[in-house]
C-alpha positions as CSV (number, residue, x, y, z in Angstrom):
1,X,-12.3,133.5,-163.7
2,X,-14.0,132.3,-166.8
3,X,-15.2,128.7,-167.5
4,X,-18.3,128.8,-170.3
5,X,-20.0,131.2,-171.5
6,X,-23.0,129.2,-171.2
7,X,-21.9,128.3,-167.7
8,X,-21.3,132.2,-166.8
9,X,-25.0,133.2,-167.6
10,X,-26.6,130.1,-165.6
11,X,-24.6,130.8,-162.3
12,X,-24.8,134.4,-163.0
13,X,-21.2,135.1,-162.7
14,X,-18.1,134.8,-163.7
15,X,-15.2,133.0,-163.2
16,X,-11.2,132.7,-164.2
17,X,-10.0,130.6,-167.3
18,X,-8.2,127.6,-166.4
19,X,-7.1,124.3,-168.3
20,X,-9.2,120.9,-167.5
21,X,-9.0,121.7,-164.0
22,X,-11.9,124.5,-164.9
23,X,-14.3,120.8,-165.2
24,X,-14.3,120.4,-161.5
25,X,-17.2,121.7,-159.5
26,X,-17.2,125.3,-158.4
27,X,-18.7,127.2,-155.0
28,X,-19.4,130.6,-154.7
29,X,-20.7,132.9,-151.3
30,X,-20.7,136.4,-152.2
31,X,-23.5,138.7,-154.0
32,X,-24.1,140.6,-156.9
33,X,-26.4,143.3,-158.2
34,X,-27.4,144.5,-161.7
35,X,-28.3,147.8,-163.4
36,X,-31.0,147.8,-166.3
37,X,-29.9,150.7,-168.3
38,X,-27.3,153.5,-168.8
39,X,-25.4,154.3,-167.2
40,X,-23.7,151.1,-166.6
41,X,-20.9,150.5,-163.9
42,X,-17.2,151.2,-164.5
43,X,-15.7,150.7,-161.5
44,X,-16.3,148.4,-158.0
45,X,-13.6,147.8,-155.1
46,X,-14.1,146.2,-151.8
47,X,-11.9,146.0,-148.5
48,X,-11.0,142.1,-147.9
49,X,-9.7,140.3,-145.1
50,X,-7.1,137.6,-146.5
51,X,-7.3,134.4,-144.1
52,X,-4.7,131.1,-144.9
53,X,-7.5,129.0,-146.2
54,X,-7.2,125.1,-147.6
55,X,-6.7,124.8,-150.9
56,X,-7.2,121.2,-151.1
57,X,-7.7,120.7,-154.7
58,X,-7.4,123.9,-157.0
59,X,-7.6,127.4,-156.1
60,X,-9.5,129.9,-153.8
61,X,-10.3,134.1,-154.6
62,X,-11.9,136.3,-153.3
63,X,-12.6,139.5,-155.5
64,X,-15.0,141.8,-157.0
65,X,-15.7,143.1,-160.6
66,X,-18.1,143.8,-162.8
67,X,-19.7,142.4,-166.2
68,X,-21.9,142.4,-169.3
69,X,-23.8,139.7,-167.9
70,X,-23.0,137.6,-171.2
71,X,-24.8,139.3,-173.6
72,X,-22.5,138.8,-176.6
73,X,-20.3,136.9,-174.8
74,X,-18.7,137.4,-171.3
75,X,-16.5,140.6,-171.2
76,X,-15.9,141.7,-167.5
77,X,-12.4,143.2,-165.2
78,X,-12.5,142.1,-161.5
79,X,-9.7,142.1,-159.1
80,X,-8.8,140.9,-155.3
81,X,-6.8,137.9,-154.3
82,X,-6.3,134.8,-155.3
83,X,-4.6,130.7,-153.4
84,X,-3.8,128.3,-155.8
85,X,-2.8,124.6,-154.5
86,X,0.5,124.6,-152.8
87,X,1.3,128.1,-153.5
88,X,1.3,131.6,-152.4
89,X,-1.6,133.3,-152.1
90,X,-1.0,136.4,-154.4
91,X,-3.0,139.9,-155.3
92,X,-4.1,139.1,-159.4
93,X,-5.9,141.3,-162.0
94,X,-8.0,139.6,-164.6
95,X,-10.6,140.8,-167.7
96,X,-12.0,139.9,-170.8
97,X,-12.0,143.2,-173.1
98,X,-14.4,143.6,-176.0
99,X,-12.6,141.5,-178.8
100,X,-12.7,138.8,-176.4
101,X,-9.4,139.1,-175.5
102,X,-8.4,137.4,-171.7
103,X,-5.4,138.3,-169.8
104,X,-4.7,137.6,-166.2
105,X,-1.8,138.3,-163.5
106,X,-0.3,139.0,-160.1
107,X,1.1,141.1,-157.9
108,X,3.0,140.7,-154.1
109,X,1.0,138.9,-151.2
110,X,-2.2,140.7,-149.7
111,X,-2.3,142.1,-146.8
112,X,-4.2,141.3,-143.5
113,X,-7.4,143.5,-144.7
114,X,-6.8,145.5,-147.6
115,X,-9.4,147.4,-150.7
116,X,-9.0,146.1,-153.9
117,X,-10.7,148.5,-156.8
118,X,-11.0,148.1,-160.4
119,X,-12.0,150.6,-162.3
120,X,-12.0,153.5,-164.7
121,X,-9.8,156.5,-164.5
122,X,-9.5,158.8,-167.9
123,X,-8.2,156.7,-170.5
124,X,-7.4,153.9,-168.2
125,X,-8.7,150.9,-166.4
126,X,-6.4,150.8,-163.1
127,X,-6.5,148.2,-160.6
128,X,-5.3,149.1,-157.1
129,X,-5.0,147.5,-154.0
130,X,-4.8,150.2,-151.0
131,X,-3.4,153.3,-153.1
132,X,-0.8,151.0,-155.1
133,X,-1.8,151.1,-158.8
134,X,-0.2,147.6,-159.6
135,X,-1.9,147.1,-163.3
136,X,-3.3,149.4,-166.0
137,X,-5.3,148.8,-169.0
138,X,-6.6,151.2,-171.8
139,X,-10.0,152.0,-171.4
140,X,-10.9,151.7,-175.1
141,X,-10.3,148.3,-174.5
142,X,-13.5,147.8,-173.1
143,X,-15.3,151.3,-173.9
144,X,-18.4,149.6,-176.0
145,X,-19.2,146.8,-172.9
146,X,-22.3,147.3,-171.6
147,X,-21.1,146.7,-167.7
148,X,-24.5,145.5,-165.9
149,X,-23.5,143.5,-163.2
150,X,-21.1,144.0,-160.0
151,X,-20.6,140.9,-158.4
152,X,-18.2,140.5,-154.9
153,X,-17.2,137.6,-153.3
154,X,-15.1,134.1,-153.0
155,X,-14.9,132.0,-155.3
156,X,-13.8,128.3,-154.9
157,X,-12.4,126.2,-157.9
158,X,-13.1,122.5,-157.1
159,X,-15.7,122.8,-153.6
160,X,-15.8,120.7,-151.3
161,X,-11.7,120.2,-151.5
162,X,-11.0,124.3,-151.5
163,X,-12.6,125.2,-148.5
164,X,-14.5,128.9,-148.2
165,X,-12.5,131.6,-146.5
166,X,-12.9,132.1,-142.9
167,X,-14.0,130.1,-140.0
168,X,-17.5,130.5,-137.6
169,X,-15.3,131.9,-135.1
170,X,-13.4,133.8,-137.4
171,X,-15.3,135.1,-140.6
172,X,-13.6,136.5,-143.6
173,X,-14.5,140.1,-144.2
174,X,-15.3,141.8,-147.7
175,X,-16.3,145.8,-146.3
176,X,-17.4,148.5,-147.9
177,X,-18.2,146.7,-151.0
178,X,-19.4,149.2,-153.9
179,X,-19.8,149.7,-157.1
180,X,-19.7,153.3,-159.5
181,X,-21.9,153.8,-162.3
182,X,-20.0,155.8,-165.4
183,X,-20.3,159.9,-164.3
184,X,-21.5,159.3,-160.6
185,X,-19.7,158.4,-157.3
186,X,-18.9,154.4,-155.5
187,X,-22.2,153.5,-153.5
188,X,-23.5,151.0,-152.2
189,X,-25.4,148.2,-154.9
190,X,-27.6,146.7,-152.6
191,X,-26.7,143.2,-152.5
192,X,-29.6,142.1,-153.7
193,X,-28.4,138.7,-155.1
194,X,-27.0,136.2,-152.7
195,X,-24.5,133.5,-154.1
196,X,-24.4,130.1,-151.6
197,X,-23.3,127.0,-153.5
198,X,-19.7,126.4,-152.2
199,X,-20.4,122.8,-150.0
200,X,-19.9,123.8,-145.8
201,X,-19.4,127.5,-147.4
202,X,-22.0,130.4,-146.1
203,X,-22.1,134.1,-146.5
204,X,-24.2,136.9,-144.6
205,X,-24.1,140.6,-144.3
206,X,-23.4,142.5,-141.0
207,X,-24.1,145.9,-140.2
208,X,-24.7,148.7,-140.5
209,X,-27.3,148.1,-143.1
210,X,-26.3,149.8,-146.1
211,X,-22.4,149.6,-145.6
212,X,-21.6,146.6,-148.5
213,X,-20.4,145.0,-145.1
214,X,-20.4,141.0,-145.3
215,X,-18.6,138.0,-144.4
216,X,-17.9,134.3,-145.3
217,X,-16.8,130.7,-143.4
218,X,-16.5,127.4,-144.2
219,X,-18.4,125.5,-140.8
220,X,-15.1,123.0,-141.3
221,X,-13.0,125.3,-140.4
């Protein structure tokens, strides 16, 4: 969910393209990790809870992806769910491929708890929540990207009016949440890189250590 690319690089993430509603102040709780040579990432998936959250002003999603970090301009896929105001909260796909190209959409409702993976298979980019593979993309699209960065988490348009997912007594979950680097297997990233700017919003890992295990609120919910 893109804004800038000068705004991507300061916050160190990125974000989905929107209209003049992108202006309004955004929150993030979630973490992200980086790689400082080959091989980079191609894929990263993580199993997220989906709580009815307000959506006071703009939209709330919770996802995770990977990117070039913004060198030569912002080219990234992520995947998860996503709440706009006064709708449905609906599964969505989303990347910038190498000619700077953007395209976003959805899928049916997420479940309860569910994994949500991006990444490469063959000649593809697939996105799949559970086993379902509900988009595909050709992976030449985005075969000269340099993907250094996995980032997870929520994301929250206009904070303080979208509120972060998940309560104090009843957190929002993002499990299991890895990343794969091009030849090797989905592990664990580290998350290194904590991302706490939503307002009332938190984030924290749980155990066991090593799992990708952590968990958001909003303390007004």
């Amino acid at each position: 969910m893109q804004k800038s690319s000068l705004f991507i690089v300061l916050a160190t993430t990125w974000l989905f393209i929107f209209s003049d509603a992108s202006l309004a102040a955004r929150g993030y709780e979630g973490y992200y990790d980086t790689v400082g040579g080959t091989p980079w990432f191609d894929g990263a998936k993580s199993t997220i809870d989906y709580q009815n959250t307000i959506v006071g002003s703009i939209a709330i999603a919770v996802w995770s992806g990977i990117d070039n970090g913004g060198t030569g301009g912002m080219k990234w896929f992520q995947g998860g769910w996503a709440k706009w105001h006064n709708g449905n909260p609906r599964i969505y796909w989303e990347f910038t491929d190498k000619n700077g190209n953007y395209q976003r959409g959805y899928d049916v409702a997420p479940a309860a708890s569910e994994t949500y993976e991006q990444s490469r298979n063959g000649a593809n980019v697939e996105w799949k929540h559970g086993v379902t593979v509900y988009k595909t993309v050709a992976w030449n699209k985005f075969d000269t990207i340099e993907f250094r960065k996995v980032q997870y988490g929520a994301e929250m348009l206009d904070s303080p009016n979208d509120h972060t997912p998940g309560s104090a007594t009843s957190k929002n979950n993002c499990a299991a949440s890895t990343a794969r680097r091009a030849g090797a297997a989905f592990a664990f990233t580290g998350l290194a890189n904590q991302l706490n700017s939503a307002t009332n919003g938190h984030v924290e890992t749980y155990l066991p250590v090593g799992s990708g295990n952590f968990r958001t609120w909003d303390d007004r919910d």
